[in-house]
N, C-alpha and C positions, 0 to 999 in steps of 0.2 A: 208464086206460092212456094212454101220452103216443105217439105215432107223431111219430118226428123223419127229415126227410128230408134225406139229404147231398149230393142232385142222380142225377141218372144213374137206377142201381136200387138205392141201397146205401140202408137203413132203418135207426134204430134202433129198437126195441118195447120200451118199458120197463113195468113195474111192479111195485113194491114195492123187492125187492133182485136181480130179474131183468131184464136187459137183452139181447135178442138182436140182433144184428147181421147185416145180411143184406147178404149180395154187397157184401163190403168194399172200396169203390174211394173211393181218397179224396185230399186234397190232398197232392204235388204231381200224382199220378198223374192224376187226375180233374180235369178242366179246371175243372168247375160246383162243386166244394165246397169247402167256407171250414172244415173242419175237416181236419187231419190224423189220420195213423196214432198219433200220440202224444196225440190229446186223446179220444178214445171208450176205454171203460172196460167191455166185454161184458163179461157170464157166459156169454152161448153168441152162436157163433156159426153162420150157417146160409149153405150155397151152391147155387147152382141150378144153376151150370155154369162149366166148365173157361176161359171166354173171360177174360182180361185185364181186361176191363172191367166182371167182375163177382166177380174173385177178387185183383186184383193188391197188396191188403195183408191180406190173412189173413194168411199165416202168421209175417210181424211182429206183427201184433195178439194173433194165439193164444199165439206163444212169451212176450212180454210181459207179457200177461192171465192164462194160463193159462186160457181160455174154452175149454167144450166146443166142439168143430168135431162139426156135423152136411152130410153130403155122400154125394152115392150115394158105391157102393163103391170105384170104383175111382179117383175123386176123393177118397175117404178114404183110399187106400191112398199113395197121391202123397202124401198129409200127410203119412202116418204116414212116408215115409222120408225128413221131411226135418225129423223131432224132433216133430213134433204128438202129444202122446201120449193125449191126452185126446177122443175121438171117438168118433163111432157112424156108421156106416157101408150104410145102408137102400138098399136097390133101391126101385123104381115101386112103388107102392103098402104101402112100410113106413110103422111108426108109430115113431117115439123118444117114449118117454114120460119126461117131468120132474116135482118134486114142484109146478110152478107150472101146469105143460100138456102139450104135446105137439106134434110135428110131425111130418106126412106129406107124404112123398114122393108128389107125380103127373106124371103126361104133360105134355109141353111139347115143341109139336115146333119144332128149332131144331139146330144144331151144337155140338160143344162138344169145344174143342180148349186144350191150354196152351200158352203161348208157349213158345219156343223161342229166337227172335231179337227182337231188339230193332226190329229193322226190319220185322218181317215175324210180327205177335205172332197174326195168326188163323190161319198158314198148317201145314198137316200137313208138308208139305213141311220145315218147318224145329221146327216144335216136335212135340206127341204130340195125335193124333185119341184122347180117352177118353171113356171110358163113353159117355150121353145125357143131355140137358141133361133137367133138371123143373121144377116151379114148386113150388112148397114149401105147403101150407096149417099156419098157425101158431094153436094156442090160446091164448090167454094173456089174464089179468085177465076169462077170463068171456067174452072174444070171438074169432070166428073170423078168422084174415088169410086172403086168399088172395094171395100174389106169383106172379104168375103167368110169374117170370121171364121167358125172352124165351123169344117162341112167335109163330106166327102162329093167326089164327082157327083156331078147332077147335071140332065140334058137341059133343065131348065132355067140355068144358065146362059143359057142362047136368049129366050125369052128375055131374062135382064137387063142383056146388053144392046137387044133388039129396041125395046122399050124406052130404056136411059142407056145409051152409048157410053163406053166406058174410054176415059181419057188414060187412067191408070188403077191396075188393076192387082192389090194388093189379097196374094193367096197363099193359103197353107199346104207346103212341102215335105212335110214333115214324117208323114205316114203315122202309123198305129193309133193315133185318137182322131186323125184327118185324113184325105186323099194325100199318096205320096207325090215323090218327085214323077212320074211317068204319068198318074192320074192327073198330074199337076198341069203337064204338056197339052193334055187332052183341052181341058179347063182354057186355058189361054187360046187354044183355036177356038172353043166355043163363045169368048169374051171378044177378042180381036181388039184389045186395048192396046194404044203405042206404046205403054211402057207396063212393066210386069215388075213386081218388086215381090221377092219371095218370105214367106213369114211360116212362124209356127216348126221353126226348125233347129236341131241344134243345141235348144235352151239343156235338157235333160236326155240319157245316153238314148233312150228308147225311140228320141226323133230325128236321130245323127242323119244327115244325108248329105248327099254329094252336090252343090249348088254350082258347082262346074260345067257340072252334067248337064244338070237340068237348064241353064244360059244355053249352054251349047246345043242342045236338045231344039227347045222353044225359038231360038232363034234361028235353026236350020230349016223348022216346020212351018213357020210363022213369020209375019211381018215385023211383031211384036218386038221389042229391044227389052233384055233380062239386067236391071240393077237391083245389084247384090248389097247390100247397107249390112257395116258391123252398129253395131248399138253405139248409141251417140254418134251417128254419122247422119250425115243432114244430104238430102235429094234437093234440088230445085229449079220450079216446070214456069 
């Protein structure tokens, strides 16, 4: 299986003739990636939550694709009224099962709102407070993902990984709208996935952080192995 990352939190998960796409933020929306809405080619795609910066090319990429959209419900229902016909629609704790795998909906505590204004793209005030954001755990090629969208620390993370064993364990580093790099450390002994891939960092000045550290860190404390992906760099497990 190939994990291609497009900067920010947006993934692609390939293998064979399925490719899932997660939290589609991408050139010119996304400061950090070298890939546009016209060059990714999903079969499905997968969203954690309503913010801009981790949905603002779905619904070009889906009408285009034609890719399954996987999203809680009431970020499924916002697709569906704007031509998405092709969806599954899971609350906290649902499964969508594929003939390749499956994904389940978990807990991720964080806000999740859709723009409304161009100016003012996180604010309820001008756009819509829906549903709650989650972190997605993905099967695919035989191995567990866990995106753990944007969240901050949570002990019930242990419970996740207790549950569905996580093979790789994609988390946000970022700090100020997520757990930073040190909460991030925490996070990773409580997953105990073999590999760690850091996300939600970097993109904008307010989530600079040092992903040296945090290798060095996680990997002194843990079993776990820290890969660091620039956008459009490709992982494969």
């Amino acid at each position: 299986m190939e994990i291609k990352y497009h900067g920010h939190s947006c993934f692609e998960l390939s293998e064979g003739e399925t490719t899932v796409l997660v939290d589609p933020f991408l050139k010119p929306n996304n400061p950090a990636a070298v890939a546009t809405a016209e060059e990714v080619e999903p079969t499905v795609i997968a969203i954690t939550h309503g913010h801009a910066d981790h949905m603002a090319d779905a619904v070009p990429v889906a009408k285009r694709t034609g890719a399954h959209c996987v999203a809680i419900v009431e970020l499924a229902e916002w697709l569906k009224a704007r031509g998405i016909e092709a969806l599954s629609d899971p609350n906290l704790g649902g499964t969508v099962s594929f003939d390749w795998g499956w994904i389940k909906l978990v807990p991720a505590w964080h806000t999740s709102t859709l723009p409304g204004h161009e100016e003012a793209l996180f604010s309820a005030e001008h756009g819509t407070a829906i549903g709650t954001a989650a972190g997605l755990l993905i099967n695919i090629g035989g191995k567990t993902i866990y995106h753990a969208g944007d969240t901050c620390l949570f002990s019930d993370m242990k419970l996740i990984a207790e549950r569905n064993p996580v093979d790789i364990a994609l988390l946000p580093i970022g700090g100020h709208y997520t757990m930073d790099r040190h909460d991030g450390v925490v996070a990773c002994e409580f997953i105990g996935a073999g590999t760690v891939i850091p996300i939600h960092f970097n993109t904008f000045p307010a989530i600079e952080t040092d992903t040296d550290a945090f290798k060095a860190e996680v990997e002194s404390k843990t079993s776990s192995q820290v890969v660091v992906l620039d956008p459009g760099q490709t992982h494969t497990v």
